[in-house]
TORLO-310104 format. One record per residue (C-alpha): x, z, y. Coordinates in nm, 2 decimals, decimal comma. Layout:
<pts>
<X->X | Z->Z | Y->Y> .
...
</pts>
This chain:
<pts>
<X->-0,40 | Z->0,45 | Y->2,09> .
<X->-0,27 | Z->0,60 | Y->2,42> .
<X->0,12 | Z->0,68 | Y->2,36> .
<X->0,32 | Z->0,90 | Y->2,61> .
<X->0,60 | Z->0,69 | Y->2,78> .
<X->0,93 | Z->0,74 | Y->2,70> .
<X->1,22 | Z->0,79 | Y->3,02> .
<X->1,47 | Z->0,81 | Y->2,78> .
<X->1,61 | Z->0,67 | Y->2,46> .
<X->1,46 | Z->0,82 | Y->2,11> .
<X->1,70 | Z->1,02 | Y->1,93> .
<X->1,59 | Z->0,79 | Y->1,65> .
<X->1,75 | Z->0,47 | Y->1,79> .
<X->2,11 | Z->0,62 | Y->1,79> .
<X->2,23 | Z->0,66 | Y->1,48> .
<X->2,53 | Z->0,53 | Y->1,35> .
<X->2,50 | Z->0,29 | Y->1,02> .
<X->2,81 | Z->0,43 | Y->0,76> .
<X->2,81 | Z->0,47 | Y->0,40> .
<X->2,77 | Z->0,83 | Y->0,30> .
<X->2,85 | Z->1,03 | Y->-0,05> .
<X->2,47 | Z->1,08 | Y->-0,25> .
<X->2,63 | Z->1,40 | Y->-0,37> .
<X->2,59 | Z->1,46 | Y->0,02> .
<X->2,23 | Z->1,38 | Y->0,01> .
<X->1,97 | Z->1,62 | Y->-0,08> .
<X->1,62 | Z->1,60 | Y->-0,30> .
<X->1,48 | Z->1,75 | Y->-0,03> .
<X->1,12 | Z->1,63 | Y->0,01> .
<X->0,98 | Z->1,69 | Y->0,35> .
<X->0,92 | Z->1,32 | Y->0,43> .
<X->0,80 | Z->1,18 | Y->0,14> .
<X->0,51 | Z->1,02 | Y->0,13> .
<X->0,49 | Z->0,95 | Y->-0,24> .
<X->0,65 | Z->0,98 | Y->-0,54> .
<X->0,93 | Z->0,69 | Y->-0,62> .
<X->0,77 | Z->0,58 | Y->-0,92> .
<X->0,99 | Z->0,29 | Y->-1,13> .
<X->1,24 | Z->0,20 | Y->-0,88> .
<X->1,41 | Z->-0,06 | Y->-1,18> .
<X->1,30 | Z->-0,32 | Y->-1,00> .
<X->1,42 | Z->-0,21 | Y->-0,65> .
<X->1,79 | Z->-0,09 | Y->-0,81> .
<X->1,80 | Z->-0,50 | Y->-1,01> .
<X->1,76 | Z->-0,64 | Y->-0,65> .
<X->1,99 | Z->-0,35 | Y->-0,52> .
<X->2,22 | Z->-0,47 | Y->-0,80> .
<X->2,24 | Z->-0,86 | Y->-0,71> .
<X->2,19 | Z->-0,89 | Y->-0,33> .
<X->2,34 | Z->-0,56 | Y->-0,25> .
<X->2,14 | Z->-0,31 | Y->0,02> .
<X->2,00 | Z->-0,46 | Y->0,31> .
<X->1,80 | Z->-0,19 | Y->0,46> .
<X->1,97 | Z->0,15 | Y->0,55> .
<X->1,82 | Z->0,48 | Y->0,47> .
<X->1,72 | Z->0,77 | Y->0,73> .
<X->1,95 | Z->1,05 | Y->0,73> .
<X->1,96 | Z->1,38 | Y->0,92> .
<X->2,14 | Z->1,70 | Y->0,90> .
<X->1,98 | Z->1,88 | Y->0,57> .
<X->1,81 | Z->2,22 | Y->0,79> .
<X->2,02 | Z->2,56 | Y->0,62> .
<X->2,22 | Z->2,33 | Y->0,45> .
<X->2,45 | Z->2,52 | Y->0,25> .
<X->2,84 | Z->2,52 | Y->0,31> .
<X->2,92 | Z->2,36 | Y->-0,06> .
<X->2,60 | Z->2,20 | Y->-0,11> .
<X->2,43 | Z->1,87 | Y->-0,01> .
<X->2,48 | Z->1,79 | Y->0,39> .
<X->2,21 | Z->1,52 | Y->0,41> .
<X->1,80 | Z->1,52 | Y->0,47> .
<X->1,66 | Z->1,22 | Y->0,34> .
<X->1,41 | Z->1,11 | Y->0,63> .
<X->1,29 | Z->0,76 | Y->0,51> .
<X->1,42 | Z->0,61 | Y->0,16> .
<X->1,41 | Z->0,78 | Y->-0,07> .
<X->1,36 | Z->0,48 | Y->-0,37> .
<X->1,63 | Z->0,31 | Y->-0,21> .
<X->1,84 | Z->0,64 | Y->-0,28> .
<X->1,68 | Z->0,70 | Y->-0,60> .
<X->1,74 | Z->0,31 | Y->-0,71> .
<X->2,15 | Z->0,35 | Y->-0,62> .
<X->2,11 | Z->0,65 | Y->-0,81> .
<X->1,95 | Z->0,50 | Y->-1,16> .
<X->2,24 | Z->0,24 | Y->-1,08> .
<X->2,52 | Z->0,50 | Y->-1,08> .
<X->2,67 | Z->0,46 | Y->-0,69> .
<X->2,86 | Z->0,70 | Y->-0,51> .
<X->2,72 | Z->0,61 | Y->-0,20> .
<X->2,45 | Z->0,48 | Y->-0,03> .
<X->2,45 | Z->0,30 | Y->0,33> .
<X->2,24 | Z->0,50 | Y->0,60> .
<X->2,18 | Z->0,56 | Y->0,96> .
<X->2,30 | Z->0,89 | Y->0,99> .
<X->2,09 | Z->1,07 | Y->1,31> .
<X->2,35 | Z->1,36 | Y->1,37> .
<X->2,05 | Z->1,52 | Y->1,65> .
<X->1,72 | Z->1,43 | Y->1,50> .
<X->1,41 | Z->1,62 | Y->1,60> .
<X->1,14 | Z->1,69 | Y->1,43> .
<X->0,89 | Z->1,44 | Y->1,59> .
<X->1,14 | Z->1,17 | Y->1,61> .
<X->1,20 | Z->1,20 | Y->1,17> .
<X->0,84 | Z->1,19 | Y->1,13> .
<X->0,83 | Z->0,88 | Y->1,34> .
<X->1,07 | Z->0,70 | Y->1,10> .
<X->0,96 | Z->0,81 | Y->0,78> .
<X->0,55 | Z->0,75 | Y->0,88> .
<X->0,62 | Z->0,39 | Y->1,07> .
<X->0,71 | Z->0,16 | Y->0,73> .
<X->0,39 | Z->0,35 | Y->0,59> .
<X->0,18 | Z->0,29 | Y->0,86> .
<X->0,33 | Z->-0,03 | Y->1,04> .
<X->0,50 | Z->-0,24 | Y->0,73> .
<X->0,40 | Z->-0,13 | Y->0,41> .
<X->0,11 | Z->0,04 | Y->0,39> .
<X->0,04 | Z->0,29 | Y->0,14> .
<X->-0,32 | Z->0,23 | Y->-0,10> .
<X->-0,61 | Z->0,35 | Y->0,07> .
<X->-0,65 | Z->0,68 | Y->-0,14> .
<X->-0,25 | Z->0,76 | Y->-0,11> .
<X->-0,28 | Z->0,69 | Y->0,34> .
<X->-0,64 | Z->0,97 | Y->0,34> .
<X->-0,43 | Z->1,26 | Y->0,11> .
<X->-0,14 | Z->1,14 | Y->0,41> .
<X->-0,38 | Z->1,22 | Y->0,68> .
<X->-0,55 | Z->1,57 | Y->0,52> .
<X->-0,14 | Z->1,65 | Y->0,48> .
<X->-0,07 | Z->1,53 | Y->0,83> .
<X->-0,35 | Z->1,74 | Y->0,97> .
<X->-0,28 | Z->2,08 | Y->0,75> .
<X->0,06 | Z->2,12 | Y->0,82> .
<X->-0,04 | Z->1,97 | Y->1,20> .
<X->0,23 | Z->1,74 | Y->1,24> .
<X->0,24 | Z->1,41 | Y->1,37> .
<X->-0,10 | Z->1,48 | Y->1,52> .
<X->-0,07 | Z->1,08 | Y->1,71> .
<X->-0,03 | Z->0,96 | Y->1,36> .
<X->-0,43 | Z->1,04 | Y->1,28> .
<X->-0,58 | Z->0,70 | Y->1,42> .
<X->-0,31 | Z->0,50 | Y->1,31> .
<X->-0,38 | Z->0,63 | Y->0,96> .
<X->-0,72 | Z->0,53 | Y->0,99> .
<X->-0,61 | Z->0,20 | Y->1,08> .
<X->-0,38 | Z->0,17 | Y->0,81> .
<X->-0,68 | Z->0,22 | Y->0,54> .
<X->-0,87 | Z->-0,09 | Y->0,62> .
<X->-0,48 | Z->-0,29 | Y->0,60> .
<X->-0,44 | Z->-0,06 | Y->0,24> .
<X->-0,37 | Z->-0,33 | Y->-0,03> .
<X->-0,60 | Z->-0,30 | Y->-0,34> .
<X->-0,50 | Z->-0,06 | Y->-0,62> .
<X->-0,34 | Z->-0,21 | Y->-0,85> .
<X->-0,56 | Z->-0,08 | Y->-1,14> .
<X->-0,82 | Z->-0,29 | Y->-1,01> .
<X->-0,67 | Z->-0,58 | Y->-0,96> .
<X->-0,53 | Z->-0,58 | Y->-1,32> .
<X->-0,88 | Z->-0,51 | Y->-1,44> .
<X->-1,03 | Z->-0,83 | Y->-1,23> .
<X->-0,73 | Z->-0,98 | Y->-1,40> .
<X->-0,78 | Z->-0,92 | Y->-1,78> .
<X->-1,17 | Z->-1,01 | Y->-1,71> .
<X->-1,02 | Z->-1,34 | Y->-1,51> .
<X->-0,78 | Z->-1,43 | Y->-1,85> .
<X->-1,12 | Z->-1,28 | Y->-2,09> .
<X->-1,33 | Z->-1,59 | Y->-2,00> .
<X->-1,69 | Z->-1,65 | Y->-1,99> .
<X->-1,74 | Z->-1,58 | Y->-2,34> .
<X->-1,61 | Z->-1,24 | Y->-2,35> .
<X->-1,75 | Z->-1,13 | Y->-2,04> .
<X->-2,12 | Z->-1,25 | Y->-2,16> .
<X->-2,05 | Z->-1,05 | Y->-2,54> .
<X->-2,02 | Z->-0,74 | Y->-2,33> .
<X->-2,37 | Z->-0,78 | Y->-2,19> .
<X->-2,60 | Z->-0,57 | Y->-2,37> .
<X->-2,80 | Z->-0,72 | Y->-2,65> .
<X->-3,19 | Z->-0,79 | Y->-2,67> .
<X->-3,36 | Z->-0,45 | Y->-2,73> .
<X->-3,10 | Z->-0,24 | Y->-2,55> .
<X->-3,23 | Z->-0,26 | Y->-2,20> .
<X->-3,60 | Z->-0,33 | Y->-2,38> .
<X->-3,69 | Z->-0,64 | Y->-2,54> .
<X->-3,42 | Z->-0,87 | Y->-2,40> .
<X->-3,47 | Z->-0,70 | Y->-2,03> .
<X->-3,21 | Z->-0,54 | Y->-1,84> .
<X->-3,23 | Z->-0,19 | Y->-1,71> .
<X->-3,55 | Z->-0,18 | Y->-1,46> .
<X->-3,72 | Z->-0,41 | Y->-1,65> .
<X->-3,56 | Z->-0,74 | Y->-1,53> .
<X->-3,54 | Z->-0,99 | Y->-1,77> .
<X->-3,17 | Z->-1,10 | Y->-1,89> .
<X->-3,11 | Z->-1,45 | Y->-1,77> .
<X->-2,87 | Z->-1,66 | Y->-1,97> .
<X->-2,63 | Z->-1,87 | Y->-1,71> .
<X->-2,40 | Z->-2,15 | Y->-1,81> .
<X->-2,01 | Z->-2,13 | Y->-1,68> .
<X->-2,17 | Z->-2,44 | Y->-1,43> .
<X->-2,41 | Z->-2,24 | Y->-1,26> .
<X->-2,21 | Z->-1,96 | Y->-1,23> .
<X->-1,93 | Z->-2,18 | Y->-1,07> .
<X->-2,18 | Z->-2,32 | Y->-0,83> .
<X->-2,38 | Z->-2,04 | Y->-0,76> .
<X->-2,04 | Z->-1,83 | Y->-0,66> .
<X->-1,92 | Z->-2,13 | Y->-0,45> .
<X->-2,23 | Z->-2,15 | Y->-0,27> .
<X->-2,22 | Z->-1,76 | Y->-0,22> .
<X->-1,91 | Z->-1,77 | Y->-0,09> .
<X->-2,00 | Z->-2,06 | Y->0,17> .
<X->-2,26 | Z->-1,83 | Y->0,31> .
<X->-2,00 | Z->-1,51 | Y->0,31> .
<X->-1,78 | Z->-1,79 | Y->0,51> .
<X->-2,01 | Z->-1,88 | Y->0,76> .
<X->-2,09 | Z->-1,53 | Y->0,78> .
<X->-1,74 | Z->-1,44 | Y->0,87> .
<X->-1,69 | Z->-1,72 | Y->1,11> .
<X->-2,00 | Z->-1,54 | Y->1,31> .
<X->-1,78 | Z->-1,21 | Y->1,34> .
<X->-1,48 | Z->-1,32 | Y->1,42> .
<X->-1,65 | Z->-1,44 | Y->1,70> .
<X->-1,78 | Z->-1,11 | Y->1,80> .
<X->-1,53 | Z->-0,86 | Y->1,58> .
<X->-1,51 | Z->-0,64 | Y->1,88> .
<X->-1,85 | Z->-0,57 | Y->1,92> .
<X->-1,89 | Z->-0,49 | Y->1,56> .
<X->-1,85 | Z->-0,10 | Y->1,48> .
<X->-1,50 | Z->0,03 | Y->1,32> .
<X->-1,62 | Z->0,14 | Y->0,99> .
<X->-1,81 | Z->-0,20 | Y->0,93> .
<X->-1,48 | Z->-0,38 | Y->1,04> .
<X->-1,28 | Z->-0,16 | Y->0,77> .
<X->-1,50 | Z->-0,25 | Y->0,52> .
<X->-1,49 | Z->-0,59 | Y->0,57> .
<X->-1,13 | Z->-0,62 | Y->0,59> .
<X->-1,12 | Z->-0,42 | Y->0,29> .
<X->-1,35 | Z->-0,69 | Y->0,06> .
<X->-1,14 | Z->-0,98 | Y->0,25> .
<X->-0,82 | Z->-0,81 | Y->0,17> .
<X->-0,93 | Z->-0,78 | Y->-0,18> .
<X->-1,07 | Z->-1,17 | Y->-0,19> .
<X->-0,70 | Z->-1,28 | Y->-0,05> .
<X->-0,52 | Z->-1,07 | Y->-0,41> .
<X->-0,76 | Z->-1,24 | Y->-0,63> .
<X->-0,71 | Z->-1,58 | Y->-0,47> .
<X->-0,30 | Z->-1,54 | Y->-0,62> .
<X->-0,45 | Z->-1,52 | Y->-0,98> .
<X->-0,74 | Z->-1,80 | Y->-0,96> .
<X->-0,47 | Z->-2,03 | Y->-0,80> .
<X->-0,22 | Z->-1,90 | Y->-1,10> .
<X->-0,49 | Z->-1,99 | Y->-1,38> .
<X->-0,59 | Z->-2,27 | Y->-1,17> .
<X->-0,23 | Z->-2,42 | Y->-1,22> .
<X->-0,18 | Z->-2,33 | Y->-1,62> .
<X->-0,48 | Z->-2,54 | Y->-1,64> .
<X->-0,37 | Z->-2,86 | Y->-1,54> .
</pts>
């Protein structure tokens, strides 16, 4: 992606870092790019190590004379976890002269760059970005950013609670003999009964083969086309947050 060189410094990079009033600091939601969701977590490590990371501020546009002074630009569940723990203030980089462009900058980059948003949550981003036509240098990096998505979190408790099920419940939600016709599954193919042994050594042998497979285009990723490369990175991606709970049960086993 072809960026326009700067010749002077972004408004974004001279703010000043002070502490400043949340009754100053509007529930506007311009830059949002999701809802907070439970921020008890972020306010217990708010709580104990204090805040590390300032929030975004700019002047709040038609602000009122007795109302809130502040635009939130980028975080908003750090405001909303010193809120839930009852502070007066939050520390922020207030950006007295802050452009348009520039506060889309800062409240797209942790999205986009650092922490990326799930897959579904970065394409309603991009229909957003592209109806209002903001941002419009942000559209490839979005794409990017959905082949980096991590995997919902719905489905990785699913894989989960099948993981901690076993073999025995998994095989008692097969369907019985007669269901599929006569012992056969759906198409006619008969049900084959496989012990926890061949399952563990047909997988490992599977995934072998996926290996090798992978070792082949990494040696030739850039000649691959982008849509097979998001895919892929999206079933590695997903491989890497199921390794965490195999290694998990792996280690309550011995």
């Amino acid at each position: 992606m072809e960026l326009e060189p700067r010749t002077t410094a972004p408004a974004h990079a001279t703010g000043a870092v002070e502490f400043v009033a949340l009754a100053d600091v509007s529930d506007d939601a311009t830059f949002r790019l999701r809802d907070e969701g439970d921020v008890g977590a972020l306010a217990a490590s708010l709580g104990r190590l204090g805040q590390l990371v300032p929030v975004e501020l700019r002047p709040l546009p038609g602000a009122a004379p007795e109302g809130p002074r502040w635009q939130i630009v980028a975080g908003f569940r750090r405001v909303a976890a010193a809120r839930l723990l009852g502070r007066e203030r939050v520390l922020a980089r207030v950006h007295q002269v802050l452009g348009d462009e520039d506060a889309w900058s800062l409240a797209l980059a942790p999205a986009l760059v650092g922490e990326p948003l799930l897959a579904t949550e970065l394409l309603a981003l991009g229909e957003r970005l592209e109806a209002e036509k903001v941002a419009p240098w942000a559209a490839e990096a979005v794409g990017e950013a959905v082949a980096r998505a991590p995997v919902d979190p719905k489905l990785r408790d699913r894989f989960r609670q099948f993981l901690e099920r076993g073999a025995d419940a998994a095989a008692r939600e097969e369907p019985a003999a007669g269901e599929g016709g006569e012992g056969e599954r759906e198409g006619g193919e008969a049900a084959v009964e496989v012990t926890p042994e061949e399952l563990a050594e047909d997988l490992a042998r599977r995934m072998f083969e996926v290996n090798q497979d992978l070792a082949l285009a990494w040696s030739s990723w850039a000649e691959l086309p982008a849509e097979g490369r998001r895919m892929i990175l999206a079933q590695a991606r997903y491989v890497a947050e199921i390794l965490e709970h195999l290694e998990r049960l792996e280690r309550e086993e011995r």
